[in-house]
C-alpha positions as CSV (number, residue, x, y, z in Angstrom):
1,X,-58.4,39.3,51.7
2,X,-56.6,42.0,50.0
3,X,-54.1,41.1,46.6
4,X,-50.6,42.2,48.2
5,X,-49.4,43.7,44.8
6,X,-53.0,45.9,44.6
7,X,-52.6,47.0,47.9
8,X,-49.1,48.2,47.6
9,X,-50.0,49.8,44.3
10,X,-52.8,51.5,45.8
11,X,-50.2,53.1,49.1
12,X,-48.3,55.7,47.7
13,X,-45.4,57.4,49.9
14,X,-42.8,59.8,49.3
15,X,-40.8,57.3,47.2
16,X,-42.9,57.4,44.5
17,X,-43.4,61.3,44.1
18,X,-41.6,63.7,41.8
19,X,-41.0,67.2,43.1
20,X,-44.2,68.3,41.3
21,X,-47.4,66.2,41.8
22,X,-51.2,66.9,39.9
23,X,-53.6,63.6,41.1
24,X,-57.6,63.6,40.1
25,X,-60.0,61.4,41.3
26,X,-63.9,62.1,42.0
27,X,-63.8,62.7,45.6
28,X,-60.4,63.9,47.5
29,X,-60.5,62.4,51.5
30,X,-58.4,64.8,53.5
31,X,-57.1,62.5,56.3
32,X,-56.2,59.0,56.5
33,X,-57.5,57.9,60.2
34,X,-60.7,56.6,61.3
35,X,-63.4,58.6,60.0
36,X,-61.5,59.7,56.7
37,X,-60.7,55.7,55.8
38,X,-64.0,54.6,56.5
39,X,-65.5,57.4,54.5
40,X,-62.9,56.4,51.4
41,X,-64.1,52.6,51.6
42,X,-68.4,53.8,51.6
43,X,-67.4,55.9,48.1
44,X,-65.0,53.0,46.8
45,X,-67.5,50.6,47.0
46,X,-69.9,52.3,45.2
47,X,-67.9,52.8,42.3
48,X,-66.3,56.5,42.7
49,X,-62.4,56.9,42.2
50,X,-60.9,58.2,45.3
51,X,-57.9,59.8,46.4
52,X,-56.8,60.3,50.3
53,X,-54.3,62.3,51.3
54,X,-52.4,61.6,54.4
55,X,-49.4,64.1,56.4
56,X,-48.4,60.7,58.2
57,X,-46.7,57.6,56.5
58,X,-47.6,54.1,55.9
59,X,-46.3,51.2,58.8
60,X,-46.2,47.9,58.8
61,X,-46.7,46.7,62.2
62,X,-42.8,45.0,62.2
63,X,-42.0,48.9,61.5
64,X,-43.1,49.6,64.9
65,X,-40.1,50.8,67.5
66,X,-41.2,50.2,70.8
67,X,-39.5,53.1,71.6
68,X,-41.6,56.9,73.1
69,X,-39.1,59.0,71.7
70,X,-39.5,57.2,68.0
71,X,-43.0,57.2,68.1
72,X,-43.5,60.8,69.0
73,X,-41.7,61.8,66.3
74,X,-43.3,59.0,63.3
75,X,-46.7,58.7,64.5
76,X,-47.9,61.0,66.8
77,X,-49.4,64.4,65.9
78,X,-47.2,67.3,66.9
79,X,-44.4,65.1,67.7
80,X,-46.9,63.9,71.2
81,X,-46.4,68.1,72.6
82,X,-50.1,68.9,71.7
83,X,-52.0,70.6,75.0
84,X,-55.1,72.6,75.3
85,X,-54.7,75.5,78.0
86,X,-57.2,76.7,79.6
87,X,-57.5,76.6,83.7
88,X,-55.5,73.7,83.5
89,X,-53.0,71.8,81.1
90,X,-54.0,69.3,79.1
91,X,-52.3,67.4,76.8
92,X,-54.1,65.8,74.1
93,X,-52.1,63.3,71.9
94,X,-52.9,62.0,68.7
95,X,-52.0,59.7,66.0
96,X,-50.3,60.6,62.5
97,X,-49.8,58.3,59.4
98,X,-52.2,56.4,57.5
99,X,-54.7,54.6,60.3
100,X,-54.4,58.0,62.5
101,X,-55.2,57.7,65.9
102,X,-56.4,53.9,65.6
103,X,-52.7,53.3,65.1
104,X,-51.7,54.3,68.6
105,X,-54.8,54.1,70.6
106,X,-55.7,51.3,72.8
107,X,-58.4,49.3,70.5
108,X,-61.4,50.4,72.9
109,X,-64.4,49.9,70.8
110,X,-67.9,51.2,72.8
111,X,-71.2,51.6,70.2
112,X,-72.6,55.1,70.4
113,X,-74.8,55.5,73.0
114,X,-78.7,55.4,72.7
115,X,-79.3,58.5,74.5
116,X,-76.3,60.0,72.8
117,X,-77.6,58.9,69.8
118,X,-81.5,60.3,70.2
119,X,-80.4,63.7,71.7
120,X,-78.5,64.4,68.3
121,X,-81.1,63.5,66.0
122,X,-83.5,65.1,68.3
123,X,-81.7,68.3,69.8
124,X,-79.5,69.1,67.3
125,X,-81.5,67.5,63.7
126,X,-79.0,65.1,62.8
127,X,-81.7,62.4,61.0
128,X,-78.8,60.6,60.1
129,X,-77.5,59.8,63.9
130,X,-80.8,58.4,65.0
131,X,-80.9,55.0,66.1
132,X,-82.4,53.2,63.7
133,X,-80.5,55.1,61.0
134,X,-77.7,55.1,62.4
135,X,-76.9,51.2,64.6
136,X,-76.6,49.7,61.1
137,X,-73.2,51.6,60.8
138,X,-72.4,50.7,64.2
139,X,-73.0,46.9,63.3
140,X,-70.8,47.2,59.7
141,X,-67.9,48.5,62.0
142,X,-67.8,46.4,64.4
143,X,-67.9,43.5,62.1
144,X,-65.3,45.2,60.0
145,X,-62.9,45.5,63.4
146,X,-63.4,41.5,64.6
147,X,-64.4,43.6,67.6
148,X,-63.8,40.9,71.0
149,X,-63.4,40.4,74.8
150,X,-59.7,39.3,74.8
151,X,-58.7,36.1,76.8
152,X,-58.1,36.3,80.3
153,X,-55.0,35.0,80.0
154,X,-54.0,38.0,78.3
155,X,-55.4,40.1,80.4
156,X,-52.6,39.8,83.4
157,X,-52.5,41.4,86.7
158,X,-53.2,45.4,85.8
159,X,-56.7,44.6,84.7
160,X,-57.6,41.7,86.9
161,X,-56.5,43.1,89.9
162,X,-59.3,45.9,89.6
163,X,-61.9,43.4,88.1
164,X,-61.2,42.1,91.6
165,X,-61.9,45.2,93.6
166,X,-64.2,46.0,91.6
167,X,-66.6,42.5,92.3
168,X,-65.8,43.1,96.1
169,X,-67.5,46.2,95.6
170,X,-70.4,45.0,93.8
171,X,-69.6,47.5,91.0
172,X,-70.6,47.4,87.5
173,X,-67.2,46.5,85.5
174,X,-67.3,44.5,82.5
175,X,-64.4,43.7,80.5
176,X,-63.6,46.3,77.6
177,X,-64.4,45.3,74.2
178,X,-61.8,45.8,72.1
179,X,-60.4,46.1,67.7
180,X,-57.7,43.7,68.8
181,X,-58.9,40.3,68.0
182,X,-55.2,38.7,67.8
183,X,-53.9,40.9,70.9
184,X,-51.0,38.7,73.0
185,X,-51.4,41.5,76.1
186,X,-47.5,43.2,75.0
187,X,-49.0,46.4,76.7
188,X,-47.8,48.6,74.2
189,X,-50.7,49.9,71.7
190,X,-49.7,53.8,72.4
191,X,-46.1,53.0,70.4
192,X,-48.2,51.2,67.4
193,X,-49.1,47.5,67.3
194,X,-46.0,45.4,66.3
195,X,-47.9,42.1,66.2
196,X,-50.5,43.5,64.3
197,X,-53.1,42.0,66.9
198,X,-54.9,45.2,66.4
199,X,-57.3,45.7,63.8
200,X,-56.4,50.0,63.0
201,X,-58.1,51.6,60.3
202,X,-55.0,50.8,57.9
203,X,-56.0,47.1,58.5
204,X,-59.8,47.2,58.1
205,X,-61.5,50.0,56.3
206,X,-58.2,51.0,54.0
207,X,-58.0,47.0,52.7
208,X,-62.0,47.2,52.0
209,X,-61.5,50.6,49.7
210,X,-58.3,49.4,48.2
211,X,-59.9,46.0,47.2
212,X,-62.8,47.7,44.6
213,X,-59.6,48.6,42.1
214,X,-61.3,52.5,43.2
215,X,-59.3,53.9,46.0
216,X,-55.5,55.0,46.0
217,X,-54.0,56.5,49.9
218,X,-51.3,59.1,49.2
219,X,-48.7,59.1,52.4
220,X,-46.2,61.8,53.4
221,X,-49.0,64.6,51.5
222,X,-49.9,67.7,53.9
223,X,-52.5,69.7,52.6
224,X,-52.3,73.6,53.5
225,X,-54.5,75.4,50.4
226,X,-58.4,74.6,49.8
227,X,-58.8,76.4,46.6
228,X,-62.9,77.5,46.3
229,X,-64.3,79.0,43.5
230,X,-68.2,80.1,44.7
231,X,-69.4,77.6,46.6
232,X,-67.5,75.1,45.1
233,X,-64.2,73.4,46.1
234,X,-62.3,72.8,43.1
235,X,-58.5,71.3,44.2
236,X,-56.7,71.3,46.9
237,X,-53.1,71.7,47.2
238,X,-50.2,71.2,50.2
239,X,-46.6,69.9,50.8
240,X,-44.6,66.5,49.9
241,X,-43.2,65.8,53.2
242,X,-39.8,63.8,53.6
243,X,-40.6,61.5,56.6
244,X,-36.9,61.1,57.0
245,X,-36.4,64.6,57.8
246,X,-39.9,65.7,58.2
247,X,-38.9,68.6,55.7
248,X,-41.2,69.7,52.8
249,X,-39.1,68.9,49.6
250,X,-42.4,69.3,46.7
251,X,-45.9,70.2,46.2
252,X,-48.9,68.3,45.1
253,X,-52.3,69.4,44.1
254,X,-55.4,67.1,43.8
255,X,-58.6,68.3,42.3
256,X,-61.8,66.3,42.7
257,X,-65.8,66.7,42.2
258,X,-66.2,66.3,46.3
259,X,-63.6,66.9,49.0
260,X,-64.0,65.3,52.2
261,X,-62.1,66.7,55.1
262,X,-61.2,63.8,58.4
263,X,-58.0,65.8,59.4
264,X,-59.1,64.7,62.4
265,X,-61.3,67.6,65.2
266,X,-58.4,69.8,66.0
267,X,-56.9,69.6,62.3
268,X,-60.2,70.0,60.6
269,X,-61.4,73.0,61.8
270,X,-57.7,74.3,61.8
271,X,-57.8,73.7,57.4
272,X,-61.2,75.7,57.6
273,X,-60.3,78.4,59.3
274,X,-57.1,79.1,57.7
275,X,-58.7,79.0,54.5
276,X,-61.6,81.3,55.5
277,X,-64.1,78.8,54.5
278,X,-65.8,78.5,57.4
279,X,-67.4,81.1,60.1
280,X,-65.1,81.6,63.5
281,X,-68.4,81.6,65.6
282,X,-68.9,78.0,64.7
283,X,-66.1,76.5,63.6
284,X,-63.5,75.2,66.4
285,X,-66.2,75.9,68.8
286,X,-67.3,73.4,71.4
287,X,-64.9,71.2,71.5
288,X,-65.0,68.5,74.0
289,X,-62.1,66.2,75.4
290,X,-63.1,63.3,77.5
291,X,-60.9,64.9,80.7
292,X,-59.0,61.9,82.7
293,X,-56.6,61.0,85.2
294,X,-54.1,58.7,85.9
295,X,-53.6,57.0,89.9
296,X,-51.1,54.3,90.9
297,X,-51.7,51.9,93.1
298,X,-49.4,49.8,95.5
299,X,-50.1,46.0,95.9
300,X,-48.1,42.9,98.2
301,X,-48.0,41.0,94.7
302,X,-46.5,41.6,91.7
303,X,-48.6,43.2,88.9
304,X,-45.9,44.6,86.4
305,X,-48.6,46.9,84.5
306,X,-46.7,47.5,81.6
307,X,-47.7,43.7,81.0
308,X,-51.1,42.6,79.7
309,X,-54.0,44.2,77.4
310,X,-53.0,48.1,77.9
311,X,-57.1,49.2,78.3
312,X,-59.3,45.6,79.4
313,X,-61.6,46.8,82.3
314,X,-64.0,49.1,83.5
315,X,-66.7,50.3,85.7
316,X,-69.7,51.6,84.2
317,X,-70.6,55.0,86.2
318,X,-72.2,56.6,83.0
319,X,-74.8,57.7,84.8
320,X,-72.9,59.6,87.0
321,X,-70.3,61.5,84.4
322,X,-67.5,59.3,84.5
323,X,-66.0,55.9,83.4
324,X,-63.1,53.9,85.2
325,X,-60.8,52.3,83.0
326,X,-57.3,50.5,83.6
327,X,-54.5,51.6,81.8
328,X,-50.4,50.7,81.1
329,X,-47.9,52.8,80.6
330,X,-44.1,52.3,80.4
331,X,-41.7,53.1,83.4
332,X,-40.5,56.0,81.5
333,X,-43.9,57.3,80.5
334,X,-44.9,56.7,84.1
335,X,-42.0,58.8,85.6
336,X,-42.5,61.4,83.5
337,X,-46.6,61.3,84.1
338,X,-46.2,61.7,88.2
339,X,-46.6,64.8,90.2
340,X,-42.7,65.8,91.0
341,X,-44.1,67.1,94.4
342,X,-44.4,63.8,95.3
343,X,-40.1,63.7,95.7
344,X,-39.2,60.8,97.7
345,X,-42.4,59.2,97.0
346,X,-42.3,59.3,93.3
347,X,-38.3,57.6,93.6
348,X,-39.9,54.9,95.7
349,X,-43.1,54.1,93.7
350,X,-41.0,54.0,90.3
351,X,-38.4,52.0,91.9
352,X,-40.9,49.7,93.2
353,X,-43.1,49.8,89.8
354,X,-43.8,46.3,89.2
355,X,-45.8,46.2,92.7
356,X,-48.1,49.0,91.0
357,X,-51.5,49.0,89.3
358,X,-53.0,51.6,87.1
359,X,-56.3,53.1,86.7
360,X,-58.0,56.0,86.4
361,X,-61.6,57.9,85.0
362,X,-62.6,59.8,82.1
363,X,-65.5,62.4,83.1
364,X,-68.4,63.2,80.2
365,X,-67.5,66.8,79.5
366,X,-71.0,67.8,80.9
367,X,-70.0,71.7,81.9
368,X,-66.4,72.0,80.4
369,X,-65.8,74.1,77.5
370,X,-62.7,74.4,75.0
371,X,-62.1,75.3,71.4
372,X,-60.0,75.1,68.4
373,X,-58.0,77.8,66.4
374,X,-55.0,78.8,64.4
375,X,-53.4,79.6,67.1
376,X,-53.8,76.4,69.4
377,X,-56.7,74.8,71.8
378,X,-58.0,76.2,75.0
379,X,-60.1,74.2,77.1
380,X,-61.9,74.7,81.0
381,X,-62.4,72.3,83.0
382,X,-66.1,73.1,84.3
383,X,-66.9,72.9,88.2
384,X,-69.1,69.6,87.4
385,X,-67.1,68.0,85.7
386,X,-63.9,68.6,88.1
387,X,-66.0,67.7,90.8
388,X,-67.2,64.1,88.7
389,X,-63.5,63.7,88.3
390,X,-62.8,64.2,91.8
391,X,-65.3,61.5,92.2
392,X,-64.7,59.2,89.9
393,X,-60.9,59.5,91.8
394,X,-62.0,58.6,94.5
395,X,-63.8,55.5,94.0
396,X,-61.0,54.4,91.9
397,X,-58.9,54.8,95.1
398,X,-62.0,52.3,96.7
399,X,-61.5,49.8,94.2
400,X,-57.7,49.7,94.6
401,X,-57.7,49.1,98.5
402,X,-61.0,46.4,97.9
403,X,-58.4,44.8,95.9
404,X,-55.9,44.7,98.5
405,X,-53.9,47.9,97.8
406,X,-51.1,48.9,100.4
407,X,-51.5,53.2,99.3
408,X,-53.2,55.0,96.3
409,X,-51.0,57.7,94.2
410,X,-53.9,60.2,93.5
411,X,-53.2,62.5,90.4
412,X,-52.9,65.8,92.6
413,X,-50.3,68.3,92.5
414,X,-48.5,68.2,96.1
415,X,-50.9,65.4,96.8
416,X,-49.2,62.3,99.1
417,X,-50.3,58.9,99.4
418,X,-53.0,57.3,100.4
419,X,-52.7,54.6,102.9
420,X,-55.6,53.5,104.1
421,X,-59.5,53.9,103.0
422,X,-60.5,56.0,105.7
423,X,-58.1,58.6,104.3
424,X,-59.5,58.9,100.5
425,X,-62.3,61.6,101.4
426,X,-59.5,63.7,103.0
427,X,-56.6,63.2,100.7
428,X,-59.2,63.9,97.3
429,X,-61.5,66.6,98.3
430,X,-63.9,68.3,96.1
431,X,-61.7,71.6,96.8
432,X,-59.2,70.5,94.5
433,X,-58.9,72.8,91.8
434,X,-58.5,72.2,88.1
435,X,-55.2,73.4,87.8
436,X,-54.2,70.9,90.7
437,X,-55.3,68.1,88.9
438,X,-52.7,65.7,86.2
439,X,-55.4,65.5,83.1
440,X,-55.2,63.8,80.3
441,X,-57.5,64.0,77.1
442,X,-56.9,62.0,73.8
443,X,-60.8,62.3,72.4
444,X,-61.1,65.5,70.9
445,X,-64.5,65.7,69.7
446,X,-66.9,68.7,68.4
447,X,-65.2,70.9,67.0
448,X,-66.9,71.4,63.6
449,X,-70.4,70.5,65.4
450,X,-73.2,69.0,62.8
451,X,-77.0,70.1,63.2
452,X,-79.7,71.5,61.6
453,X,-79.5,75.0,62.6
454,X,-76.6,77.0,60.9
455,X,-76.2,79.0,64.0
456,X,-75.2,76.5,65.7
457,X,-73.5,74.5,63.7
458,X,-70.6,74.1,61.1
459,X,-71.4,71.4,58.8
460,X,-75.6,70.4,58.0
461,X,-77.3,67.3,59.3
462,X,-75.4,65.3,55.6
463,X,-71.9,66.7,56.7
464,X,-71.7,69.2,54.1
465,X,-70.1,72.7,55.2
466,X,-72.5,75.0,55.5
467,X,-72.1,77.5,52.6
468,X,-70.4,75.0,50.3
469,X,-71.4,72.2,47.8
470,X,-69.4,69.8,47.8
471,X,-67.2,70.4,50.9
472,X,-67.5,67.5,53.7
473,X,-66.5,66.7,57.3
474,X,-66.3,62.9,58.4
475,X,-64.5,62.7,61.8
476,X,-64.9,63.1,65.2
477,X,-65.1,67.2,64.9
478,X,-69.1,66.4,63.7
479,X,-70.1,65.1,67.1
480,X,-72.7,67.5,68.2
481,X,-72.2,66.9,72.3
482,X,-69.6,64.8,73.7
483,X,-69.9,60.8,73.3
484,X,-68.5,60.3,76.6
485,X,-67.3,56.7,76.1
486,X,-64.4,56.2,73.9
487,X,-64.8,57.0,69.8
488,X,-63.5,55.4,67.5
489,X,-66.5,53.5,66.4
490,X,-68.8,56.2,66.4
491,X,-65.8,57.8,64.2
492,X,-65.8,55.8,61.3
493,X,-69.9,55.3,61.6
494,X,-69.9,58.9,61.2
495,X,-67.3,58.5,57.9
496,X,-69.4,55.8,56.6
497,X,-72.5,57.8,56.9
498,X,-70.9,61.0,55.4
499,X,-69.0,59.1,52.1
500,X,-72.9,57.5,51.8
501,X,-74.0,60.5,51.3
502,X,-70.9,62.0,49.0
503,X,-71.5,59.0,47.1
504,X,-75.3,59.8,46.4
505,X,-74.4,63.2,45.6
506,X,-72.1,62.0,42.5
């Protein structure tokens, strides 16, 4: 357990700043989320001083508003407006403040895939990523997270109710392992946990750095300049952020033997790029998002899904592209999420929300292709994968009415409900284009792509930026493909693995 008065020593914020700032420490960790606090506790512990530097602030979880329009503006990226466009919308939310997206995600904790994991050390030369390597990591962070099955009891009616359709079915769905061991089912993880029954980066892997008297997390710090002289980064420098006003009021530079960057895949590859350290035809290429969709469902009973574990069940269709997973979302966030050409519909279903359920899938990102740049994100929607999601849409809709669901609410522009199950193949047809589809992404992935060959690459097989010394990348960006099942563990595996090998390096 960490010493209260260390811990708070070791959390700077705005507070503490002057109007001028000049920090030091061996290695610099650009990012305070998943992969960029794991990374800070692997160099902490092995005796290194370390410095991370966060935009966001520091939250307690009593500091929490359960409120959309105050989180979008505290802890979500962007102020929760960032989209990729491409042949569709997408928006693709994100977490800011120290814990990143941990902080507002829904505690989903899957261990990297053994294929996944063999077709990166075997396709792409990433030695580090193969299994044997690489499922110790995956053991230390899920040990770290007190990863569990939460009670039934706190499960509720949104997620048993498809459990339910799903057995009638004699479909594969488990209940989702989750970073929440002391979860009481409030339904609100998107809006930060404000029991703290969630165990976010902030809670796990910052306490672990914090504790070896090595590591120090600077809040309310945006970074904009990566000063390089040869192959060598030498300091970085950026902006003291008010969090109040969200106005830049000082300047702060950090220099350091090693820099790590974990701003996260759309903010990494943004820092490179703007700072010409990294080649266009590489980096911010191949990014990959984890397309979903949302559907309602109506039921005789009461199911009130904005009560219960917000993510506890799935179906396990892997093999086919896709995942079903149950979801909450408040009436506000629900209203705002339907198609509008529903009209009369969409007043009815919202005024009748607590006889609703939610689900949806997430499809592999098996054809789609997107990428990052200064000037945003674009992303298509491949034929494959629309078609998977298509699929994976409509056996959602199967599961609903095996459970005993009145209509289905499929995420289709000028879609209607669905009333019986005879109807699903007609009402979600493979003819639905990508643009007529509600998607939803919030696992950016790829974007600074690790492997062996520099051509198709951005950072080598050790996470070092090809070109540069002593330059890092530990975050989600490094994926070589797409994970297909939710991240975060394979995130701060990844940061574990790369501030390993920052540490060996000196």
């Amino acid at each position: 357990m960490s010493d209260p008065s260390t811990t708070d020593a070791a959390r700077r914020g705005f507070a503490s700043y002057g109007p001028v700032e000049d920090w030091q420490a061996d290695v610099c960790v650009i990012g305070g989320g998943a992969g960029g606090l794991a990374a800070a506790a692997a160099v902490a512990e092995r005796g290194l001083k370390v410095i991370v530097l966060e935009a966001g602030s520091h939250w307690k979880p009593p500091e929490f508003v359960q409120d959309a329009a105050w989180a979008y503006r505290h802890i979500y990226t962007e102020q929760g407006a960032r989209s990729a466009v491409g042949n569709a919308v997408i928006p693709v939310p994100g977490g800011k403040g120290v814990g990143g997206s941990t902080l507002i995600n829904s505690a989903i904790c899957f261990r990297t895939p053994e294929p996944v994991m063999r077709q990166w050390a075997t396709d792409h030369g990433c030695h580090r990523m193969a299994p044997e390597a690489f499922s110790p990591h995956l053991d230390r962070v899920w040990q770290t997270l007190r990863v569990v099955i939460n009670p039934v009891v706190f499960q509720r009616n949104n997620n048993l109710i498809f459990k339910r359709g799903a057995d009638r079915l004699g479909l594969p769905g488990q209940w989702l392992a989750r970073s929440a061991p002391g979860c009481v089912g409030c339904g609100v993880c998107y809006l930060g946990c404000p029991t703290g029954g969630k165990t976010s980066a902030d809670r796990t892997f910052l306490p672990e750095a914090v504790d070896t008297g090595n590591c120090t997390v600077h809040a309310d710090c945006r970074v904009a300049e990566v000063e390089a002289q040869g192959d060598r980064v030498v300091a970085v420098r950026g902006a003291l952020v008010d969090p109040t006003t969200l106005d830049d009021v000082g300047v702060f530079t950090v220099r350091a033997r090693a820099f790590v960057l974990a701003a996260g895949p759309v903010g990494t590859p943004k820092l490179l790029l703007g700072n010409g350290l990294a080649d266009p035809a590489t980096c911010g290429a191949w990014l990959y998002l984890h397309p979903a969709t949302g559907m309602l469902a109506r039921f005789p009973e009461e199911i009130r899904p904005w009560n219960g574990v917000t993510q506890g069940y799935y179906v396990d269709r892997w093999e086919r592209g896709y995942l079903l997973q149950t979801y909450t979302a408040s009436p506000d966030q629900t209203y705002t999420g339907m198609p509008y050409s529903l009209g009369e519909d969409l007043l009815r279903a919202i005024a009748d929300l607590r006889h609703m359920a939610m689900a949806g899938p997430l499809v592999h990102d098996e054809d789609s292709r997107g990428g990052v740049s200064l000037q945003g994100m674009t992303y298509f929607l491949g034929d494959g994968d629309r078609r998977r999601l298509l699929a994976g849409m409509r056996e959602c809709a199967e599961v609903f009415f095996a459970a005993g669901a009145t209509e289905v609410y499929p995420g289709i522009v000028g879609g209607r409900p669905v009333r019986s199950p005879g109807d699903v193949e007609r009402a979600i047809p493979d003819t639905v284009a990508a643009r007529k589809i509600y998607l939803y992404a919030s696992h950016p992935m790829g974007t600074c792509r690790m492997g062996a060959d520099r051509e198709q690459s951005c950072v080598d097989p050790d996470g070092r930026v090809w070109g540069l010394a002593n330059l890092y990348v530990a975050d989600a960006s490094v994926f070589p493909t797409s994970l297909g099942v939710n991240p975060q563990v394979t995130t701060m595996a990844v940061g574990l693995v790369v501030g390993g090998v920052v540490a060996e390096a000196g």
